[in-house]
C-alpha positions as a Markdown table, in Angstrom:
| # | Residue | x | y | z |
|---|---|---|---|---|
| 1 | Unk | -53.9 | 33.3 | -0.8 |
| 2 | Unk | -54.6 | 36.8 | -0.5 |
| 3 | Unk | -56.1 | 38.4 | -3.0 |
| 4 | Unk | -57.9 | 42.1 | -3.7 |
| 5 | Unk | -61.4 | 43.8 | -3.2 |
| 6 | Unk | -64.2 | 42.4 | -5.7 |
| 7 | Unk | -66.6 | 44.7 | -7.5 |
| 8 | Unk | -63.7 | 47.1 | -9.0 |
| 9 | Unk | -62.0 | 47.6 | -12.7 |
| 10 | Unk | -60.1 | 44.8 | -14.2 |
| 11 | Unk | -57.4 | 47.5 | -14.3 |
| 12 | Unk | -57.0 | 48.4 | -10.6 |
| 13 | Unk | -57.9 | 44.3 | -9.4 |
| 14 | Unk | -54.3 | 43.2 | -11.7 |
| 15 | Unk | -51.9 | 46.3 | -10.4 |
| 16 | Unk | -53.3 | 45.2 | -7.1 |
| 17 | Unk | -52.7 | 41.7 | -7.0 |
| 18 | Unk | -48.8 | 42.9 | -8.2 |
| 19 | Unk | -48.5 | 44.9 | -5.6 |
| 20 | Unk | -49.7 | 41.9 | -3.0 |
| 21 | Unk | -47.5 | 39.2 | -5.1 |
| 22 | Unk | -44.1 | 41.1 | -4.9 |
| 23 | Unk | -44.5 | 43.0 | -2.0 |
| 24 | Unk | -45.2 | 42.8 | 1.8 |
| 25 | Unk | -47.7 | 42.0 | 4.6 |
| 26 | Unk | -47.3 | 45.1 | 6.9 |
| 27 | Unk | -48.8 | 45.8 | 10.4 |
| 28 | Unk | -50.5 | 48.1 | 10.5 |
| 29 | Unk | -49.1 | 49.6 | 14.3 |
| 30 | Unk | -45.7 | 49.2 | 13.0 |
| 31 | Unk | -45.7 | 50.3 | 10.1 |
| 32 | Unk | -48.1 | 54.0 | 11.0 |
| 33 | Unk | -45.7 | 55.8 | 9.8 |
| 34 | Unk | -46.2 | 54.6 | 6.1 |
| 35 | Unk | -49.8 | 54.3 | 6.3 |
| 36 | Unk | -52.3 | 57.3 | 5.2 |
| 37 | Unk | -55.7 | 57.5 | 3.6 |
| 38 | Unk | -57.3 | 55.0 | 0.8 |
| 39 | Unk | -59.5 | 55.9 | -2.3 |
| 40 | Unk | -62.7 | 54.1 | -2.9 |
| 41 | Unk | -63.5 | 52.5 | -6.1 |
| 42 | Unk | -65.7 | 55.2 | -7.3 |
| 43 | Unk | -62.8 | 57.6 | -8.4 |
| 44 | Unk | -60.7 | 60.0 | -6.3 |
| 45 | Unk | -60.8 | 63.4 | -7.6 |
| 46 | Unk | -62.8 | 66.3 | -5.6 |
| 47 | Unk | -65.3 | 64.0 | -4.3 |
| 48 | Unk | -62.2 | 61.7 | -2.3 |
| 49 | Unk | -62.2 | 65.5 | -0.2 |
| 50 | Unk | -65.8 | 64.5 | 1.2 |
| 51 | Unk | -65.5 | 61.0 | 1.4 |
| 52 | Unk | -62.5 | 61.8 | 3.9 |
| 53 | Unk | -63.8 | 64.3 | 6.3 |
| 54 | Unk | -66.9 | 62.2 | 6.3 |
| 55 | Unk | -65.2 | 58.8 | 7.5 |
| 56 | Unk | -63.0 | 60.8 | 9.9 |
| 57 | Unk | -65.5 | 62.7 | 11.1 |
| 58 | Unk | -63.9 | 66.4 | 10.3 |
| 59 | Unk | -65.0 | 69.8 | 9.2 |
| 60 | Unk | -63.6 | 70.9 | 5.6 |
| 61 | Unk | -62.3 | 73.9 | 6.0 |
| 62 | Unk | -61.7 | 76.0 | 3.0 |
| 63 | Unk | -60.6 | 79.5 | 3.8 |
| 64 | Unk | -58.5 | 80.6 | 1.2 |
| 65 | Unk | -55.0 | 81.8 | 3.1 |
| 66 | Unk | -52.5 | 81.7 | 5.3 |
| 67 | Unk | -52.5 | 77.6 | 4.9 |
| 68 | Unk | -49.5 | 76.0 | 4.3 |
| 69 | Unk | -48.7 | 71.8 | 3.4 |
| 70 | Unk | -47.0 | 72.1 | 6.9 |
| 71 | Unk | -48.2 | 73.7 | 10.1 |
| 72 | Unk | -44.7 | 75.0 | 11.1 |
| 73 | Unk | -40.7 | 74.3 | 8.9 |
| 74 | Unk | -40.0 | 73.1 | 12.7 |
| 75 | Unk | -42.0 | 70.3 | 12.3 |
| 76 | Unk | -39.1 | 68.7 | 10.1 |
| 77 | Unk | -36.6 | 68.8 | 12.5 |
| 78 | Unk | -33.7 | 70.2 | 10.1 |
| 79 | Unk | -30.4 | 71.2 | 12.4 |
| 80 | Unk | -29.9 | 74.4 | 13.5 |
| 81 | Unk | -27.4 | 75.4 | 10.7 |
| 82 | Unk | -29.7 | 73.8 | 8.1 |
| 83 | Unk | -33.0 | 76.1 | 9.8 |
| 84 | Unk | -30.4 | 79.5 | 9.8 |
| 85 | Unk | -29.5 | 78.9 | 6.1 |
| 86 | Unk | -32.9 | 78.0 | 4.3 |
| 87 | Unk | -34.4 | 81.1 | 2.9 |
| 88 | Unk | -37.3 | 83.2 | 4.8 |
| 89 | Unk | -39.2 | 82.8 | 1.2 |
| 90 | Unk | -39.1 | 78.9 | 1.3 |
| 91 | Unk | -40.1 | 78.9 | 4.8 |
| 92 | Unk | -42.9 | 80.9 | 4.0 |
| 93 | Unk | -43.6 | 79.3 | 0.8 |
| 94 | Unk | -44.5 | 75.4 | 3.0 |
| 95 | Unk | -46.1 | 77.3 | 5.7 |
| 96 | Unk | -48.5 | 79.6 | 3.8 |
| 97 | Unk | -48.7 | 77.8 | 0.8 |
| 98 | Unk | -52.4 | 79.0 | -0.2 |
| 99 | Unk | -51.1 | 82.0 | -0.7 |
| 100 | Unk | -49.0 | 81.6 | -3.7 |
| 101 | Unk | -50.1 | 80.8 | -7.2 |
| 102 | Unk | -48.2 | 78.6 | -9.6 |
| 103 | Unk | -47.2 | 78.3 | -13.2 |
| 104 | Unk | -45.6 | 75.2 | -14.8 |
| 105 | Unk | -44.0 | 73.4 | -17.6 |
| 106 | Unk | -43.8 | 70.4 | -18.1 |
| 107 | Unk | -41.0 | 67.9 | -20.0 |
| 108 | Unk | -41.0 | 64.5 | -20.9 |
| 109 | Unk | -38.0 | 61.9 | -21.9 |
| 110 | Unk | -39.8 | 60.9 | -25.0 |
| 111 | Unk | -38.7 | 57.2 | -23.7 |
| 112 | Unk | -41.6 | 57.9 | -21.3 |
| 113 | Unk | -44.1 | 59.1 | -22.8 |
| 114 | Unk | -45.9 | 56.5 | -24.1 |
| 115 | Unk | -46.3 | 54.8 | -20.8 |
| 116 | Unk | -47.1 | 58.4 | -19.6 |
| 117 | Unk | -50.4 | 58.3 | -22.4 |
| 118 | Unk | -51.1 | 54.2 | -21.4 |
| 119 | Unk | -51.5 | 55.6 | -17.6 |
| 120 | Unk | -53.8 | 58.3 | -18.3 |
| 121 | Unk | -56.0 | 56.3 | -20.7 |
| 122 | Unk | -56.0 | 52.8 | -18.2 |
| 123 | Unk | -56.4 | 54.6 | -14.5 |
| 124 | Unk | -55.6 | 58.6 | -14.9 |
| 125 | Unk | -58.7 | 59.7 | -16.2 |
| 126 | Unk | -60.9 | 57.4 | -14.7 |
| 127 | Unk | -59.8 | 58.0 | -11.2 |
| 128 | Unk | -59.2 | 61.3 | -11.3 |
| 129 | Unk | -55.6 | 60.8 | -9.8 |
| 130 | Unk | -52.1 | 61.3 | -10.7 |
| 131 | Unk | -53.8 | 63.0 | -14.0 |
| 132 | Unk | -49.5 | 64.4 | -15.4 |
| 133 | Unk | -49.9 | 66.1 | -18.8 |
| 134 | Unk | -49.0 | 64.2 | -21.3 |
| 135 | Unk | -48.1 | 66.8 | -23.6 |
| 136 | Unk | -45.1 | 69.3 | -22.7 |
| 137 | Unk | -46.3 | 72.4 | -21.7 |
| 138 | Unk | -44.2 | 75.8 | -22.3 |
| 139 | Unk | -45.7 | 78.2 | -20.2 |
| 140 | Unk | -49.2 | 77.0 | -18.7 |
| 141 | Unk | -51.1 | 79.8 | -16.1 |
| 142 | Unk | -53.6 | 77.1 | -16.2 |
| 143 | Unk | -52.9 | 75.3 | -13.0 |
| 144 | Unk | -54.8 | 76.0 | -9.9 |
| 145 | Unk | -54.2 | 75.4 | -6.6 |
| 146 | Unk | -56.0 | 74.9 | -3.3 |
| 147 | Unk | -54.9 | 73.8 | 0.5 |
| 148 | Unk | -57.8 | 72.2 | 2.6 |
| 149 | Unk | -57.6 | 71.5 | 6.2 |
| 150 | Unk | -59.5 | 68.6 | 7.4 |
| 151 | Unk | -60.2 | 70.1 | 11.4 |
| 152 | Unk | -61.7 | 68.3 | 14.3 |
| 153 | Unk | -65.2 | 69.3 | 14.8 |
| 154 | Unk | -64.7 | 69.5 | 18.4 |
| 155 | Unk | -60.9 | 71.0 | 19.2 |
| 156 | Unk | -60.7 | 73.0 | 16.0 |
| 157 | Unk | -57.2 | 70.9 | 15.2 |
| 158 | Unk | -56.5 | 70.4 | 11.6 |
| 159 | Unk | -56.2 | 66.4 | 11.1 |
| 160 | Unk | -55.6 | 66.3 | 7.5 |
| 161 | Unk | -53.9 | 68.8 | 5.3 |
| 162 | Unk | -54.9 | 68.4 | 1.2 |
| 163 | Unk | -52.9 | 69.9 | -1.8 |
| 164 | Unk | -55.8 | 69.9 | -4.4 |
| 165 | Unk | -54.2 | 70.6 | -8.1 |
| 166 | Unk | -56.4 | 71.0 | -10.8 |
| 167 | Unk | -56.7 | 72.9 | -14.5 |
| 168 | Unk | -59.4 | 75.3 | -15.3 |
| 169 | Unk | -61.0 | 73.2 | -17.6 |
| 170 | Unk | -62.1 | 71.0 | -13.6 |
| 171 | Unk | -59.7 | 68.2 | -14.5 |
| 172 | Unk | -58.0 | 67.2 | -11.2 |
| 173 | Unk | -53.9 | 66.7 | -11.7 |
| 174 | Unk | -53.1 | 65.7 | -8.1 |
| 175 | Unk | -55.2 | 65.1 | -4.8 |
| 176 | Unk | -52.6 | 64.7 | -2.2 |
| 177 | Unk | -52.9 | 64.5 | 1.5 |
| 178 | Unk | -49.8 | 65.8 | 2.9 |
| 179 | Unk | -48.1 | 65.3 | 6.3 |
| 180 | Unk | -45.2 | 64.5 | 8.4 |
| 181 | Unk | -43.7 | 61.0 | 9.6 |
| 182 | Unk | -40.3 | 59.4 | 10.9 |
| 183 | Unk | -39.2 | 56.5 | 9.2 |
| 184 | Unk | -37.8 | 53.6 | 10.8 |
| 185 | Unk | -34.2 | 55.5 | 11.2 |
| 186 | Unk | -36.0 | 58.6 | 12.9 |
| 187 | Unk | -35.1 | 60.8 | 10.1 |
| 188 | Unk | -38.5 | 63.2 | 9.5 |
| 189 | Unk | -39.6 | 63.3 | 6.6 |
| 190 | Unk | -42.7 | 64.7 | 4.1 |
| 191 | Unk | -45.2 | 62.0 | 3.3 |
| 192 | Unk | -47.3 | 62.9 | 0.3 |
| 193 | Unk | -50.0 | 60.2 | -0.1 |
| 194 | Unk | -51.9 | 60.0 | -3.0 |
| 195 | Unk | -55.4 | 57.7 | -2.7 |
| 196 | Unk | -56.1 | 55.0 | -5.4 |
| 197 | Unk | -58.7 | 52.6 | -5.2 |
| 198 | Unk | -58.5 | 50.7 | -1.9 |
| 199 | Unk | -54.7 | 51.5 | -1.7 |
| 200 | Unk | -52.5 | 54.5 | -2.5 |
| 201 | Unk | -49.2 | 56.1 | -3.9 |
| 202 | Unk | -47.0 | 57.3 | -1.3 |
| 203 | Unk | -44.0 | 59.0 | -1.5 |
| 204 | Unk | -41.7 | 59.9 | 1.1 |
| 205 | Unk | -38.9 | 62.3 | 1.2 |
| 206 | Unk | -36.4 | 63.7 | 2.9 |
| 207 | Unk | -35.9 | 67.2 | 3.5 |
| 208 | Unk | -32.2 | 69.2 | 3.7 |
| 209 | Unk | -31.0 | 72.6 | 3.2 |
| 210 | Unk | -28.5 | 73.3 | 0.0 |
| 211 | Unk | -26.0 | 76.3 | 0.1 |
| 212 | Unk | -28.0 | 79.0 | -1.1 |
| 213 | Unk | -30.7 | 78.5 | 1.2 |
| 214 | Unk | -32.6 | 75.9 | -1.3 |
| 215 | Unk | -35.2 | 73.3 | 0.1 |
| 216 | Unk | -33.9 | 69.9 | -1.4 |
| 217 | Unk | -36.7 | 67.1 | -0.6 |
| 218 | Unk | -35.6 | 64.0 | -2.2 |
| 219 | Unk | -36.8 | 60.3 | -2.0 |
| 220 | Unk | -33.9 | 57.8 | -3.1 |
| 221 | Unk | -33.6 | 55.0 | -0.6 |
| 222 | Unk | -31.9 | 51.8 | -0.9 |
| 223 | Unk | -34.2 | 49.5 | 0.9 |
| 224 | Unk | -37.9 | 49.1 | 2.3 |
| 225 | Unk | -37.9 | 51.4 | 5.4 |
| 226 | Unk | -36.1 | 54.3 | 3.6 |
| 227 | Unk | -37.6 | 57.2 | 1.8 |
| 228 | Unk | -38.9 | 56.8 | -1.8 |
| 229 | Unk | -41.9 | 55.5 | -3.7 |
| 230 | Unk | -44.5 | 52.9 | -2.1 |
| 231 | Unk | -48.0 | 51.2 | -3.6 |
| 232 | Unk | -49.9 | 50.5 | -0.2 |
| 233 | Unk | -53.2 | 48.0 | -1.0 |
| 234 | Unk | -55.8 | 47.1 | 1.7 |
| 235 | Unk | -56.9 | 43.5 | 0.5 |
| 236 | Unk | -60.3 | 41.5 | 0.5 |
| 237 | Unk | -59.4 | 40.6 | 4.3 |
| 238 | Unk | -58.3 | 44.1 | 5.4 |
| 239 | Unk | -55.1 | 43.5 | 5.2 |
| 240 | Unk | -52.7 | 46.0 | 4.3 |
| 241 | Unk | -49.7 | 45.5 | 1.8 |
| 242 | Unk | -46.8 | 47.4 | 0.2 |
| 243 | Unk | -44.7 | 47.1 | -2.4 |
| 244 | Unk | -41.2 | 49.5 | -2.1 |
| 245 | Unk | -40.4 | 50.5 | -5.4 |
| 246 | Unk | -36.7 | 50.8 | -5.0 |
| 247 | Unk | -36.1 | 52.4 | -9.0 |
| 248 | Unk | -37.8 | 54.8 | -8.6 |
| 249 | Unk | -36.8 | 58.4 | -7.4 |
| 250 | Unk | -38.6 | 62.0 | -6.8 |
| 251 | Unk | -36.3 | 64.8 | -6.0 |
| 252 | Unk | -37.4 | 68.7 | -5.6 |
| 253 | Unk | -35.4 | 71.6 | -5.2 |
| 254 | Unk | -37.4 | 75.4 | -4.0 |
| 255 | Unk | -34.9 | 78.0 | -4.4 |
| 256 | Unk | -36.0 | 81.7 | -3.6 |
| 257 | Unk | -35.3 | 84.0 | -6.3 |
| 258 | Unk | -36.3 | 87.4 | -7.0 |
| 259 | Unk | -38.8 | 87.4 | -5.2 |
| 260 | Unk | -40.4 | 84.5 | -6.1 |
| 261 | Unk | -39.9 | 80.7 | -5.7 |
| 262 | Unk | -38.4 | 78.6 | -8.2 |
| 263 | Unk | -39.0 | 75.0 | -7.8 |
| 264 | Unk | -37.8 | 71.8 | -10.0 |
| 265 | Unk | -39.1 | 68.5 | -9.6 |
| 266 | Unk | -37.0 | 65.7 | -11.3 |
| 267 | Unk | -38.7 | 62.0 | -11.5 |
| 268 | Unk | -36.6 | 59.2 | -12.4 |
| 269 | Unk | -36.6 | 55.8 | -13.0 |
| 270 | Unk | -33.9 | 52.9 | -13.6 |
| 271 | Unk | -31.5 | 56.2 | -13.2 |
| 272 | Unk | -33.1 | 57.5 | -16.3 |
| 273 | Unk | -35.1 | 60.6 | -16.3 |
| 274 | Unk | -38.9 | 60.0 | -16.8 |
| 275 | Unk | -40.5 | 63.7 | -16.2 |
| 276 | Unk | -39.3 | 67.1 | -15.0 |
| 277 | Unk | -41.5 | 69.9 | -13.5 |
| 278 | Unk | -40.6 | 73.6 | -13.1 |
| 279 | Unk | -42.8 | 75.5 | -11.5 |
| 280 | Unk | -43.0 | 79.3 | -11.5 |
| 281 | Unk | -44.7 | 80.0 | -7.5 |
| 282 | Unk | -45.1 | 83.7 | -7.1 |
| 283 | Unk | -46.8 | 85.5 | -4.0 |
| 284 | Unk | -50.7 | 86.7 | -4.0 |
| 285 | Unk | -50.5 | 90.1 | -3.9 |
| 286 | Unk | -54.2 | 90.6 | -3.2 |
| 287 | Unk | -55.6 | 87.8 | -1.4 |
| 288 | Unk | -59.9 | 87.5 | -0.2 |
C-alpha cells in the first residue's frame, strides 16, 4: 500500500494519504502537463523561491519591470476574433504584470469561514501557503506584489515564472508558479501551481474573451483531464498521485476600465459561493 513521506506534520501526512486513497496513480510522462513544482516539508513561503532555482539549477532574476505571468497573450492560443476583441490593457496587464500594483477586498460566505480560520490555523500559517484573509477586508493597499523569473544560467531563458503575494507586515498570501499547458483535449490553458509539502495545489483554467474585451479564465470541468482544482502528492516511493476535485470551481474575470484593470475572482464549492476577490490593479506610473 502506498502511503506518504515520513518525518513531516501529522497534519500534512493525513490530507496526504486522502489525496492517495481517493485519487489516482499518474505517470508522470503522460500526465506533464499536470505536473509542476513540489514544496519541501520545511514550509514554502519566500524561502520555496531558493529551494527552486537551486534544484533546477536557475538564476533568480528579480528586476522589477516589464515581467508579466506570461511571456506573450499568444501563448494561449485564443482565436483570432477572441485576440481582436480582448482589451490592449488586459493584454498588457498578463504580459507586464510587475508593473501594476494591486488593491483588494476580500468577502466571505459566512458558511465558509470557519473552515477558512481551521485552514489557516492547521497548514496556512505554518507553510506559508495559500495564507486567504480570514477577515473581510474593505479597502486593503496592503498587498504587495512581485514577478520572479527563474532563467537558465547558460541561455538566459526564463524556466519558471513566480507570482509572489505578500502583506507588508512579510506574511506571504500566495507563492505561485505560473505557466502554460494543454490538457488532454488540446485546449491551452493557465496552470497556477501552488507547492505544499511534497505535493501541490494546482489549478487549471481556461482562458476566453467576453464581449467587452474581458479576460474570463475559468476552471469548471466535469471530469479528471479537464480544467479545475487538483492535489498532486509525491509518495514515500516517488510516486506521484492526484486527486481531481470535481466541486470545486475558480473563475476570474479582468475587465479594463478607466484606465485601470478591474478583476473579480469568484471561488465556489458544491455550487455555493466560498470567497470572492476584487482586486483594484492600476498602472505604475514611476517604475525603478
Amino acid at each position: 500500500m502506498a502511503i506518504p513521506r515520513k518525518n513531516q506534520s501529522l497534519q500534512d501526512w493525513i490530507t496526504q494519504q486522502w489525496v492517495i486513497l481517493f485519487g489516482r496513480q499518474i505517470d508522470r510522462k503522460e500526465h506533464e502537463w499536470l505536473l509542476g513544482p513540489f514544496g519541501n516539508t520545511n514550509g514554502i513561503g519566500v524561502k520555496f523561491i531558493d529551494q527552486l532555482a537551486e534544484k533546477e539549477q536557475l538564476t533568480i532574476d528579480k528586476k522589477q519591470k516589464d515581467k508579466g505571468l506570461i511571456r506573450s497573450i499568444n501563448d494561449l492560443n485564443l482565436s483570432g476574433s477572441d485576440l481582436e476583441k480582448l482589451s490592449d490593457d488586459v493584454i498588457d496587464f498578463y504580459e507586464n504584470t510587475a508593473n501594476y500594483s494591486f488593491d483588494l477586498k476580500v468577502k466571505w460566505n459566512p458558511i465558509f469561514k470557519f473552515f477558512g480560520i481551521l485552514l489557516k490555523i492547521l497548514f496556512s500559517n505554518r507553510i506559508e501557503q495559500l495564507n486567504v484573509p480570514i477577515e473581510n477586508i474593505k479597502d486593503s493597499k496592503a498587498l504587495k506584489s512581485e514577478i520572479i523569473h527563474l532563467r537558465d544560467t547558460k541561455t538566459g531563458e526564463v524556466k519558471r515564472t513566480i507570482w509572489l503575494r505578500t502583506f507588508i507586515t512579510g506574511e506571504v498570501v500566495y507563492s505561485g508558479v505560473y505557466e502554460t499547458c494543454k490538457i488532454p483535449s488540446a485546449q491551452t490553458c493557465i496552470k497556477a501551481i501552488f507547492p505544499l509539502p511534497n505535493g501541490s495545489a494546482t489549478v487549471i483554467l481556461i482562458p476566453s474573451v467576453g464581449k467587452n474585451g474581458e479576460l474570463i479564465l475559468e476552471s469548471s470541468g466535469k471530469r479528471f483531464g479537464d480544467s479545475g482544482f487538483y492535489f498532486l502528492l509525491n509518495d514515500s516511493r516517488g510516486n506521484i498521485w492526484a486527486k481531481y476535485i470535481k466541486s470545486f470551481e475558480d473563475k476570474l474575470v479582468a475587465t479594463s476600465l478607466d484606465g485601470r484593470i478591474a478583476a473579480v475572482q469568484t471561488m465556489t464549492l458544491w455550487n455555493l459561493k466560498v470567497l470572492k476577490f476584487e482586486y483594484n490593479i492600476e498602472k505604475l506610473h514611476t517604475i525603478e
